[in-house]
N, CA, C and O atoms as a GROMACS GRO file, in nm:
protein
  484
    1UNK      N    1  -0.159  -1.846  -0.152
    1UNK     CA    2  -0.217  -1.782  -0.267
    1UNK      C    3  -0.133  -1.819  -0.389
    1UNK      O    4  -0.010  -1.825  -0.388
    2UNK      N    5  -0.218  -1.845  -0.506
    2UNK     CA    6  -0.132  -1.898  -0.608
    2UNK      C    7  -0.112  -1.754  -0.705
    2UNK      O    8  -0.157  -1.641  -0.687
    3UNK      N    9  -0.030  -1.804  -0.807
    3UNK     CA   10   0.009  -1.696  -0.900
    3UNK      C   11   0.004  -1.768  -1.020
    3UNK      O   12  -0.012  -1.889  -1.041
    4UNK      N   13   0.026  -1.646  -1.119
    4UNK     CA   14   0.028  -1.749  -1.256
    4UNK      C   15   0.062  -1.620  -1.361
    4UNK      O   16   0.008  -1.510  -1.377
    5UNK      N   17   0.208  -1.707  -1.442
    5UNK     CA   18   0.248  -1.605  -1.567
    5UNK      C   19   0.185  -1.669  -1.708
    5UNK      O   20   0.194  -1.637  -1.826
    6UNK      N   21   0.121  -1.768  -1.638
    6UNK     CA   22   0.096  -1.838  -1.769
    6UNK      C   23  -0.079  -1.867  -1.798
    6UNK      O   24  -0.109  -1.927  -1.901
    7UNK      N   25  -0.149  -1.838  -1.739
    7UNK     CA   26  -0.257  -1.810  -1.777
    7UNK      C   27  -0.345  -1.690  -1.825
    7UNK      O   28  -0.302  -1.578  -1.795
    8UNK      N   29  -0.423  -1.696  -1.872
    8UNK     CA   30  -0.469  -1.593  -1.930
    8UNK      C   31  -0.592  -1.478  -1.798
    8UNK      O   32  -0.652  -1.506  -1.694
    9UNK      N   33  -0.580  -1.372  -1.866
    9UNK     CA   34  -0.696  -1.315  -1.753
    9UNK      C   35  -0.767  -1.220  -1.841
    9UNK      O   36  -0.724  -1.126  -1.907
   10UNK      N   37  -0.895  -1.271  -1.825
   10UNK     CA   38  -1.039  -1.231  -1.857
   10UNK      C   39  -1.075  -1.112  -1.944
   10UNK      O   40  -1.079  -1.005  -1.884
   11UNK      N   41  -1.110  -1.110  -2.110
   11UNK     CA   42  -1.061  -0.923  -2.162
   11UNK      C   43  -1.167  -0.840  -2.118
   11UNK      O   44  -1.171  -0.720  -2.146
   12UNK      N   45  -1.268  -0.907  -2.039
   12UNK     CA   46  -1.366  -0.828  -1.973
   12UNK      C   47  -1.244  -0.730  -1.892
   12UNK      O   48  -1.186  -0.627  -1.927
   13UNK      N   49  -1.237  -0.824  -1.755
   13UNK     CA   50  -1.110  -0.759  -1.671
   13UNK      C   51  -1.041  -0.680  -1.689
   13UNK      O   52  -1.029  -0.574  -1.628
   14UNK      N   53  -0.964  -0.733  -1.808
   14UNK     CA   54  -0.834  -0.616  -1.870
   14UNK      C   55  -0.910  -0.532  -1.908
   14UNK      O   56  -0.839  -0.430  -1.901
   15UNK      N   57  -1.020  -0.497  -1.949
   15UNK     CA   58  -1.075  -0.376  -2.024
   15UNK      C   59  -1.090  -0.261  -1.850
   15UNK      O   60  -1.065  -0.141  -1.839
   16UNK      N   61  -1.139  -0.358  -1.743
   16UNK     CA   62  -1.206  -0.301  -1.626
   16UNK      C   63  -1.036  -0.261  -1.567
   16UNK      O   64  -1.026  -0.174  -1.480
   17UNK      N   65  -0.963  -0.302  -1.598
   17UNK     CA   66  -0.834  -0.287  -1.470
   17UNK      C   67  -0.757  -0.150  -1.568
   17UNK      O   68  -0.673  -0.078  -1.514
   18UNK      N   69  -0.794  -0.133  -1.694
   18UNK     CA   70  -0.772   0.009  -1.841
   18UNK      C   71  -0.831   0.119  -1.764
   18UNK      O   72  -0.788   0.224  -1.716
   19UNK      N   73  -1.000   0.031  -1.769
   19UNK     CA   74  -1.085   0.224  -1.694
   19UNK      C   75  -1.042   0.244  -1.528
   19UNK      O   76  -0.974   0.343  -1.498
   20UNK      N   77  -1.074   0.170  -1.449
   20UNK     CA   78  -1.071   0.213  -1.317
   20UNK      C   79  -0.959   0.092  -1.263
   20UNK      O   80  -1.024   0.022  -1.185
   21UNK      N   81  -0.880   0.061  -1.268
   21UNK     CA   82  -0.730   0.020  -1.193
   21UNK      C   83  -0.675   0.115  -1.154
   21UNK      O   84  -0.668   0.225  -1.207
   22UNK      N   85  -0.623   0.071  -1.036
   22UNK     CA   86  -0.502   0.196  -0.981
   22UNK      C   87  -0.391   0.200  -1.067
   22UNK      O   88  -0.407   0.143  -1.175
   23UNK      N   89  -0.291   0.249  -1.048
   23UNK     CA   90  -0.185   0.314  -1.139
   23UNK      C   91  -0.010   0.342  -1.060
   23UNK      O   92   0.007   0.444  -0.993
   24UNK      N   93   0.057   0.286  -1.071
   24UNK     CA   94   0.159   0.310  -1.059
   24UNK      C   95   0.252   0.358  -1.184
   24UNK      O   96   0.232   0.307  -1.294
   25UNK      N   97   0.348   0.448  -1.167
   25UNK     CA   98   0.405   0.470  -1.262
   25UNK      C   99   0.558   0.482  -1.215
   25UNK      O  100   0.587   0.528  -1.104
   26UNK      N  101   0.682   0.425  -1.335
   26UNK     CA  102   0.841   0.437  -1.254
   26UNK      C  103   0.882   0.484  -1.451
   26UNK      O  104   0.815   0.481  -1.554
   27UNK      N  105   1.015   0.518  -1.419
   27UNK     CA  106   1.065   0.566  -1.584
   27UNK      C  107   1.063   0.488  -1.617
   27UNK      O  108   1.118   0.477  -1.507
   28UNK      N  109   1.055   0.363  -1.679
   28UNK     CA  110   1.028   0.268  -1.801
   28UNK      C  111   0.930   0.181  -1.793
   28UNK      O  112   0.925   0.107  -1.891
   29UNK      N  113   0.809   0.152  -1.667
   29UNK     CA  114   0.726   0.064  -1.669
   29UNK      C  115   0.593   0.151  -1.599
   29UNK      O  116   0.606   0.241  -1.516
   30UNK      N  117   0.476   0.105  -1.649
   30UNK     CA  118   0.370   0.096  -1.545
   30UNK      C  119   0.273   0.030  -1.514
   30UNK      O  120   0.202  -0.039  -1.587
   31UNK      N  121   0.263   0.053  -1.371
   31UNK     CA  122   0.196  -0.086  -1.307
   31UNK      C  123   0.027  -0.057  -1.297
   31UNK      O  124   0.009   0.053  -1.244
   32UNK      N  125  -0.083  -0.116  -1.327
   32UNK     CA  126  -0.191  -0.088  -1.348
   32UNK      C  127  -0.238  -0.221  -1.204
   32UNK      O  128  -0.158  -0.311  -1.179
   33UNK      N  129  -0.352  -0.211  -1.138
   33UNK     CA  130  -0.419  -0.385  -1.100
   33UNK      C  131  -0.555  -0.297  -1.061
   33UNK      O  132  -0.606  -0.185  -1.065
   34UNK      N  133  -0.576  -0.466  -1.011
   34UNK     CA  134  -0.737  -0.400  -0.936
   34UNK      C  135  -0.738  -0.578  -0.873
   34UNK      O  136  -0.659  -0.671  -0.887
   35UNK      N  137  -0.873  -0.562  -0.796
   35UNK     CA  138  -0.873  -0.705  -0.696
   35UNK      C  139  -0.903  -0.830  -0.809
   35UNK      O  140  -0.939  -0.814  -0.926
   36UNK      N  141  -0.889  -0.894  -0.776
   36UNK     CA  142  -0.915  -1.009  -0.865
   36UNK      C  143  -1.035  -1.099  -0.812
   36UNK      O  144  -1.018  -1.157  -0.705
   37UNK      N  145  -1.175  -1.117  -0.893
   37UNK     CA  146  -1.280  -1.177  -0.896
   37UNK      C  147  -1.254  -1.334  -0.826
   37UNK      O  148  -1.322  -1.382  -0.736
   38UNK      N  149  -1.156  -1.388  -0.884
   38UNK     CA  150  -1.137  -1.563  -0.764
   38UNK      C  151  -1.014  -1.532  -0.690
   38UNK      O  152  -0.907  -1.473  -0.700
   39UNK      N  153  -1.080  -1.598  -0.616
   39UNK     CA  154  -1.022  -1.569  -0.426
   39UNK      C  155  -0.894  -1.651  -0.429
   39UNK      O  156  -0.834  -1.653  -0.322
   40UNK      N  157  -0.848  -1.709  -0.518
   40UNK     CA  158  -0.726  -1.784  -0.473
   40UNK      C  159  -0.613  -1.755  -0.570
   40UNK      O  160  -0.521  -1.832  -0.543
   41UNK      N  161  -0.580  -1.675  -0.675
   41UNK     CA  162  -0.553  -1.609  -0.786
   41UNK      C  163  -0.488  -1.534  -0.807
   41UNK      O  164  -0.479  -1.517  -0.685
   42UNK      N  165  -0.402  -1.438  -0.859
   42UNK     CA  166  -0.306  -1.361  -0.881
   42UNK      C  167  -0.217  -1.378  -0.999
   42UNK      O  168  -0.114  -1.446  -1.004
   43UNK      N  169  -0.288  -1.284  -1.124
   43UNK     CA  170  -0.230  -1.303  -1.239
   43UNK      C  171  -0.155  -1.160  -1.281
   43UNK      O  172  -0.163  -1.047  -1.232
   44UNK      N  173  -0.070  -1.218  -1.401
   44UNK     CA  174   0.023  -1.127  -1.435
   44UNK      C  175   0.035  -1.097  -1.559
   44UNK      O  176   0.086  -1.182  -1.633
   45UNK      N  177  -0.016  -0.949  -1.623
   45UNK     CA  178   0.004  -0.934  -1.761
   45UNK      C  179   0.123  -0.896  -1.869
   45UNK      O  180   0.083  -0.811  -1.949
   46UNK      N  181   0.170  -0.910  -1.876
   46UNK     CA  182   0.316  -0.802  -1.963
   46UNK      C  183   0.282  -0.763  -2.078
   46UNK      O  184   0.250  -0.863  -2.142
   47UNK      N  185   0.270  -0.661  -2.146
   47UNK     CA  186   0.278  -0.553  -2.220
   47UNK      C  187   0.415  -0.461  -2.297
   47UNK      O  188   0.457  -0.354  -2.253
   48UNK      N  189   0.466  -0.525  -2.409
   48UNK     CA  190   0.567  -0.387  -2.463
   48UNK      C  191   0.458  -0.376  -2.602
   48UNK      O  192   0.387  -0.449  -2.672
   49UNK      N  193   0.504  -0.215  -2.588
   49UNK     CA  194   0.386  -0.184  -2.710
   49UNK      C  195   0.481  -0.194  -2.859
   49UNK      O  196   0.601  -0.168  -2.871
   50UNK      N  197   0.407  -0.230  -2.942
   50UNK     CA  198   0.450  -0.259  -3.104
   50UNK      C  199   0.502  -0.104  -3.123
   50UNK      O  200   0.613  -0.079  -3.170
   51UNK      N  201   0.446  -0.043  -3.096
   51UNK     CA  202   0.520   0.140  -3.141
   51UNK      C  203   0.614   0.210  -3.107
   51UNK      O  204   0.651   0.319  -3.151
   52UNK      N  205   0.677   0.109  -2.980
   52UNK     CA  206   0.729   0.167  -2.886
   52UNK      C  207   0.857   0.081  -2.972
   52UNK      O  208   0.954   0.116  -3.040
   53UNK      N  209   0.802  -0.043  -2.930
   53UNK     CA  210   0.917  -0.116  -2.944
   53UNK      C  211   0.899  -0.180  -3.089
   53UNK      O  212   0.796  -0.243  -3.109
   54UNK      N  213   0.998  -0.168  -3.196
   54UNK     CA  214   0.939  -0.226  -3.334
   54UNK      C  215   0.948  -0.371  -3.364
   54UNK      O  216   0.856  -0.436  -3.415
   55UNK      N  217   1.053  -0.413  -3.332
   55UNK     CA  218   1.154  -0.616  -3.330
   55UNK      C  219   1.053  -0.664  -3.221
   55UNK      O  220   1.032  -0.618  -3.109
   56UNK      N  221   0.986  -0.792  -3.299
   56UNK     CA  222   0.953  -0.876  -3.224
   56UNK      C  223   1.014  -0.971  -3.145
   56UNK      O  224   0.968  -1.046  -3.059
   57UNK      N  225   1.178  -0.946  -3.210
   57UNK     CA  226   1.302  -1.026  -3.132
   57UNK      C  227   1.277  -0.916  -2.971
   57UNK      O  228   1.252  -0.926  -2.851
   58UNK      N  229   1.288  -0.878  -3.010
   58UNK     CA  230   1.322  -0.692  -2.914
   58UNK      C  231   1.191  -0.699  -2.774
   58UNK      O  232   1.217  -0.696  -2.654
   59UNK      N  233   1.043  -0.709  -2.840
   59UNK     CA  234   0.980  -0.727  -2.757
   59UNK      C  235   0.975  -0.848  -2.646
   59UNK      O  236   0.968  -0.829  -2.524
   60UNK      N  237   0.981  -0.972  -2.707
   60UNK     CA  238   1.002  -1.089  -2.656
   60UNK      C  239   1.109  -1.119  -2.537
   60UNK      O  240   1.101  -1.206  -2.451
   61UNK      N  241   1.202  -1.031  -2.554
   61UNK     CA  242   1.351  -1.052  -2.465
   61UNK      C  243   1.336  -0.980  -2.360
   61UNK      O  244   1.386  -1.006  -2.250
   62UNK      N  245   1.231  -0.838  -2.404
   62UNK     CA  246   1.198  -0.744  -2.287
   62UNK      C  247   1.058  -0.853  -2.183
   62UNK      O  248   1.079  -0.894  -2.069
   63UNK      N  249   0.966  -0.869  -2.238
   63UNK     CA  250   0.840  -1.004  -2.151
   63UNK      C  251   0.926  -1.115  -2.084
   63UNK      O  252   0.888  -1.154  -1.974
   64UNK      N  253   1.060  -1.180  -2.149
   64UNK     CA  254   1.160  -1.260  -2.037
   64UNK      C  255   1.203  -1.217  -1.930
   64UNK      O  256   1.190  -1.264  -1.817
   65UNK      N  257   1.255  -1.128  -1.964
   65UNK     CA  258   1.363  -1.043  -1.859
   65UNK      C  259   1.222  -1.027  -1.759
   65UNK      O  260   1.219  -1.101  -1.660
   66UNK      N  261   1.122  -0.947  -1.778
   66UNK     CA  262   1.026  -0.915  -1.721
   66UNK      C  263   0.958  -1.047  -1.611
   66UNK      O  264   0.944  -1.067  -1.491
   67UNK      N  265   0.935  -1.100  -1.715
   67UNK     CA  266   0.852  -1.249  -1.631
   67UNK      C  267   0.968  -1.301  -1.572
   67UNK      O  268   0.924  -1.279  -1.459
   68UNK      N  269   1.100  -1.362  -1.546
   68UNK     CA  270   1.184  -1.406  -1.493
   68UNK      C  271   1.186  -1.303  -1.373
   68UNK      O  272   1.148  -1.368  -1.276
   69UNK      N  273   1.209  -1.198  -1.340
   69UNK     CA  274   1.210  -1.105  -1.224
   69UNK      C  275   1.095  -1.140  -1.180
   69UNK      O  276   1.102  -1.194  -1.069
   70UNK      N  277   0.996  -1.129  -1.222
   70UNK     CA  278   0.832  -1.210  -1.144
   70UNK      C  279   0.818  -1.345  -1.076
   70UNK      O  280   0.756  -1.368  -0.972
   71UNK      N  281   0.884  -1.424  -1.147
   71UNK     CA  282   0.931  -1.556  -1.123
   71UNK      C  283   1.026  -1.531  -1.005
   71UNK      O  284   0.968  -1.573  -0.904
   72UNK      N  285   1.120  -1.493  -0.981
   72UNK     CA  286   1.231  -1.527  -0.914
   72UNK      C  287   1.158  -1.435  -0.766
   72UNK      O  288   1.187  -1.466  -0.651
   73UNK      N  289   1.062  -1.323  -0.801
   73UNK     CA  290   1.053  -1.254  -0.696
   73UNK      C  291   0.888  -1.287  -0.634
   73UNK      O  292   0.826  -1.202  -0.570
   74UNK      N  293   0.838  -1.416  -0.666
   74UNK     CA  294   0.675  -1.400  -0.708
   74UNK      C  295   0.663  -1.435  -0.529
   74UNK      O  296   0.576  -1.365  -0.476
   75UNK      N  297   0.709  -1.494  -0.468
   75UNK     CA  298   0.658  -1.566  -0.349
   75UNK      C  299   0.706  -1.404  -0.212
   75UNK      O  300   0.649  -1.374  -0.107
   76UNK      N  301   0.797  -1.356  -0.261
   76UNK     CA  302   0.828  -1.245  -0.152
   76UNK      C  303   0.722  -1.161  -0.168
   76UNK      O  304   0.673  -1.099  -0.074
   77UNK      N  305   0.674  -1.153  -0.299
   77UNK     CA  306   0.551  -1.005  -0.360
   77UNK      C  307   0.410  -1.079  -0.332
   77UNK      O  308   0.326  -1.004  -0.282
   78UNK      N  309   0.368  -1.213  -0.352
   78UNK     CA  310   0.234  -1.244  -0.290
   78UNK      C  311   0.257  -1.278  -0.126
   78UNK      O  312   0.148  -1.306  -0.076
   79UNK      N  313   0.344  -1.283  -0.047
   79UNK     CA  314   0.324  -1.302   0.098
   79UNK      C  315   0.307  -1.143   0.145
   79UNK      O  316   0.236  -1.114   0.241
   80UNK      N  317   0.353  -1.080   0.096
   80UNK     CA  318   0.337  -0.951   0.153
   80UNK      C  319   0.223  -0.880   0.122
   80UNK      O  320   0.210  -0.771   0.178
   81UNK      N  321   0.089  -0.938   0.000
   81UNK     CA  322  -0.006  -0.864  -0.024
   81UNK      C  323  -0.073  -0.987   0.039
   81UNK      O  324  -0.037  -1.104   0.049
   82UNK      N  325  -0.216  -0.899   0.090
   82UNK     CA  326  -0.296  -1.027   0.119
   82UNK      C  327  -0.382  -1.057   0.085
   82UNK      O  328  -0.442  -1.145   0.147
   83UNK      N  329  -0.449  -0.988  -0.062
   83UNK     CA  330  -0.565  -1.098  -0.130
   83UNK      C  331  -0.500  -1.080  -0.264
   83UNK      O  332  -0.409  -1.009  -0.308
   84UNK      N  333  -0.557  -1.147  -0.298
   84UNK     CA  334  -0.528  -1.150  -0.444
   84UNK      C  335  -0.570  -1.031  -0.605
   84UNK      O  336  -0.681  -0.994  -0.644
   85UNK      N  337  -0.494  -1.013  -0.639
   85UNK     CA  338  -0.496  -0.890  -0.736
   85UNK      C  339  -0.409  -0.932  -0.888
   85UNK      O  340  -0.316  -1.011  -0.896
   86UNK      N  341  -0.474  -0.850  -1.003
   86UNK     CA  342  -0.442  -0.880  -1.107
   86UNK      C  343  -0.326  -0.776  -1.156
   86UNK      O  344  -0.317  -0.677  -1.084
   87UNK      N  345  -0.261  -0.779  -1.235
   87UNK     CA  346  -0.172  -0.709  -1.244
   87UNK      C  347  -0.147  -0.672  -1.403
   87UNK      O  348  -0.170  -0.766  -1.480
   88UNK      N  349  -0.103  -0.550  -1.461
   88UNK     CA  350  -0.098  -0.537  -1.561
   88UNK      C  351   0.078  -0.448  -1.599
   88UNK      O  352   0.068  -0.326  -1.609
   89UNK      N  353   0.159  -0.482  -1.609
   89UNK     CA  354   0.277  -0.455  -1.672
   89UNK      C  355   0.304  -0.397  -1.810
   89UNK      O  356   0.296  -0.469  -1.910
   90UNK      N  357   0.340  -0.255  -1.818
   90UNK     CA  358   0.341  -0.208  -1.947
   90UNK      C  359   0.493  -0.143  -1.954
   90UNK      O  360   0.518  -0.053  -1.874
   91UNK      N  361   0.594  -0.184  -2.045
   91UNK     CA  362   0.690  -0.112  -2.058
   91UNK      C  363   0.662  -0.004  -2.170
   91UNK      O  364   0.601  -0.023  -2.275
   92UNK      N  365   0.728   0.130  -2.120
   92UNK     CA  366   0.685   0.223  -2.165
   92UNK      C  367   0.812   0.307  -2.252
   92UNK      O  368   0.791   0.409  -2.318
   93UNK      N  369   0.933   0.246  -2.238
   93UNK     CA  370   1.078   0.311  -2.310
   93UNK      C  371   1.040   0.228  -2.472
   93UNK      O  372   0.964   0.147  -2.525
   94UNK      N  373   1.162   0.322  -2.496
   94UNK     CA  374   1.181   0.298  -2.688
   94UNK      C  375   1.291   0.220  -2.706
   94UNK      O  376   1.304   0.170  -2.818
   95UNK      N  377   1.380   0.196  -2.619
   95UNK     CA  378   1.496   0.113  -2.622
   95UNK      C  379   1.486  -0.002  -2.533
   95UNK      O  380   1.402  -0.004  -2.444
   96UNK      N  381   1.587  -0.123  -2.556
   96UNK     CA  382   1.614  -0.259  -2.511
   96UNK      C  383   1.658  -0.212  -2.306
   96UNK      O  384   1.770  -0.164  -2.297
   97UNK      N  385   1.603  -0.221  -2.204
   97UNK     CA  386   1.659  -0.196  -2.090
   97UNK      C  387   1.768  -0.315  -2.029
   97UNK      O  388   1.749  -0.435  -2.047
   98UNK      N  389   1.875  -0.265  -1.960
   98UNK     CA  390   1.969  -0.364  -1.905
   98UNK      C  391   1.905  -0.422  -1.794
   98UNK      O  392   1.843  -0.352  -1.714
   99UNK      N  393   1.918  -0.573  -1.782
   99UNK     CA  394   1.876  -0.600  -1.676
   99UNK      C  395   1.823  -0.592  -1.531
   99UNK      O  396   1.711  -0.605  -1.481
  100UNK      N  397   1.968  -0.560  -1.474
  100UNK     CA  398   1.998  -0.483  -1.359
  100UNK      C  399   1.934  -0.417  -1.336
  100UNK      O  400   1.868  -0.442  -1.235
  101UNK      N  401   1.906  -0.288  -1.409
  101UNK     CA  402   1.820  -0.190  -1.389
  101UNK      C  403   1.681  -0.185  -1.378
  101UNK      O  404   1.596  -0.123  -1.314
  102UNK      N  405   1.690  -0.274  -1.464
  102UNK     CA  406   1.541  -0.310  -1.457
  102UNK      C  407   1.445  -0.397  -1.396
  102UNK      O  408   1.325  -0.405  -1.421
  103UNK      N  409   1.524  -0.471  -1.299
  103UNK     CA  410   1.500  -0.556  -1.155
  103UNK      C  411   1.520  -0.434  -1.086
  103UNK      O  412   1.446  -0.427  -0.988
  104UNK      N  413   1.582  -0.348  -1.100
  104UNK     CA  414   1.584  -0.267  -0.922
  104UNK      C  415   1.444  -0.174  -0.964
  104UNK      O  416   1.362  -0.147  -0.877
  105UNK      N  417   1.431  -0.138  -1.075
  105UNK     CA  418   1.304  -0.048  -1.136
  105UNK      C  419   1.172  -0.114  -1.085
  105UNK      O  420   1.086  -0.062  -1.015
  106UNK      N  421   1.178  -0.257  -1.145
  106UNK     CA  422   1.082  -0.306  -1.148
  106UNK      C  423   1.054  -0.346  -0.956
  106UNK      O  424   0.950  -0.295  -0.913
  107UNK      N  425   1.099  -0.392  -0.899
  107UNK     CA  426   1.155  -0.413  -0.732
  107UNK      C  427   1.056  -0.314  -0.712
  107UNK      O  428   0.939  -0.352  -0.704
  108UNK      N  429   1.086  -0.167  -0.701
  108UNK     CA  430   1.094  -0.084  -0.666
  108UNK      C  431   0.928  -0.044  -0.700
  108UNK      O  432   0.862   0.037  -0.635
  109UNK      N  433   0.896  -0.098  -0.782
  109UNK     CA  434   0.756  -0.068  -0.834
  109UNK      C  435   0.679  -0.133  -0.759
  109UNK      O  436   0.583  -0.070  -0.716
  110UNK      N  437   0.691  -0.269  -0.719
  110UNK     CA  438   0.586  -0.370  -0.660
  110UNK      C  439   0.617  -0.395  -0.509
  110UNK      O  440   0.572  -0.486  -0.440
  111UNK      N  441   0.712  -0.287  -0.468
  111UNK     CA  442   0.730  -0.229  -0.301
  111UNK      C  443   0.613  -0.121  -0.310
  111UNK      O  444   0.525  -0.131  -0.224
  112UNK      N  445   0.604  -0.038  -0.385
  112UNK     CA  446   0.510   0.091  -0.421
  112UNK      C  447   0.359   0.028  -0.432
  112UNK      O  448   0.252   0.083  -0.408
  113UNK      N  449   0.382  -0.076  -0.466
  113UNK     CA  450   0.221  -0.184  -0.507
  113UNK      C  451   0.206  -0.221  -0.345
  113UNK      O  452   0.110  -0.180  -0.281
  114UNK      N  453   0.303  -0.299  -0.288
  114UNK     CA  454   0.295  -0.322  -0.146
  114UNK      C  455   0.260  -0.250  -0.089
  114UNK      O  456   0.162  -0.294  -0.030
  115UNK      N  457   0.282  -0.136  -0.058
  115UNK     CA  458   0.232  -0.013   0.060
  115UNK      C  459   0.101   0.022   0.000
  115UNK      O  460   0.024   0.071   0.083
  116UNK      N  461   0.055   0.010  -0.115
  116UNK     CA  462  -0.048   0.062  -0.201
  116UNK      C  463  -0.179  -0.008  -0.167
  116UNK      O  464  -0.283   0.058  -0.166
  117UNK      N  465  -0.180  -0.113  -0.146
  117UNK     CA  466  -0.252  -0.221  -0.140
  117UNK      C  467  -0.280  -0.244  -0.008
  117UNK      O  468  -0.393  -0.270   0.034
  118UNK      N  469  -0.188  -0.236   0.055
  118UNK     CA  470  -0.160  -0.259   0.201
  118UNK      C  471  -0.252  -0.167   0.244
  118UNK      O  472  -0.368  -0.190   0.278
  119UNK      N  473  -0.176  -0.025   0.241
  119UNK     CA  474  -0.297   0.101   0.270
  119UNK      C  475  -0.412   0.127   0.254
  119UNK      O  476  -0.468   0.207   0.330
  120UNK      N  477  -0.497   0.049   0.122
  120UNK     CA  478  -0.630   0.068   0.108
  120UNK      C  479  -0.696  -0.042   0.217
  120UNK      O  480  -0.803  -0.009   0.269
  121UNK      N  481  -0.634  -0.185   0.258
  121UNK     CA  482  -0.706  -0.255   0.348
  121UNK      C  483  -0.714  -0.215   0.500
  121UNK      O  484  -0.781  -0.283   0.578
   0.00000   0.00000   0.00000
């Protein structure tokens, strides 16, 4: 199953994965998806909100940090789900998060996606 941080996904979709996506939630992120329409697929959105966060330096460094943990962790998190699903990433703090923390946060979220997903099949 492929993945992709770099393509775009559908604003039909994103509007459909807003109303009825499942929902995960951890203290600084939340995880939204729903199944994904092509069968071979698995995309990834990131989200810091302009209100939240004001520096576009500020937002940008938080979507790295973010997509690099996706990257480094993408092949352990699609072998363990087994169809393909879209994903929507929203950081939800007012401040810059430390790394560290925010790999074990984020980890910790898409183990919660694993059993989640797992359980409905």
């Amino acid at each position: 199953m492929n993945s992709s941080l770099n393509t775009k996904i559908p604003k039909k979709t994103i509007q459909n994965i807003y109303k009825s996506g499942a929902k995960i939630y951890s203290n600084s992120l939340m995880l939204m998806w729903k199944d994904a329409e092509q069968l071979n697929s698995s995309k990834i959105l990131i989200s810091v909100s302009k209100k939240r966060i004001k520096k576009a330096v500020d937002r940008n460094y938080i979507k790295r940090i973010i997509r690099e943990i996706c990257r480094t962790k993408n092949n352990n998190i699609l072998s363990a789900i087994s169809k393909p699903i879209y994903f929507i990433l929203i950081y939800n703090k007012t401040t810059k998060p430390e790394f560290n923390k925010l790999k074990t946060e984020l980890l910790n979220l898409f183990q919660n996606l694993i059993d989640a997903v797992n359980e409905n099949n």
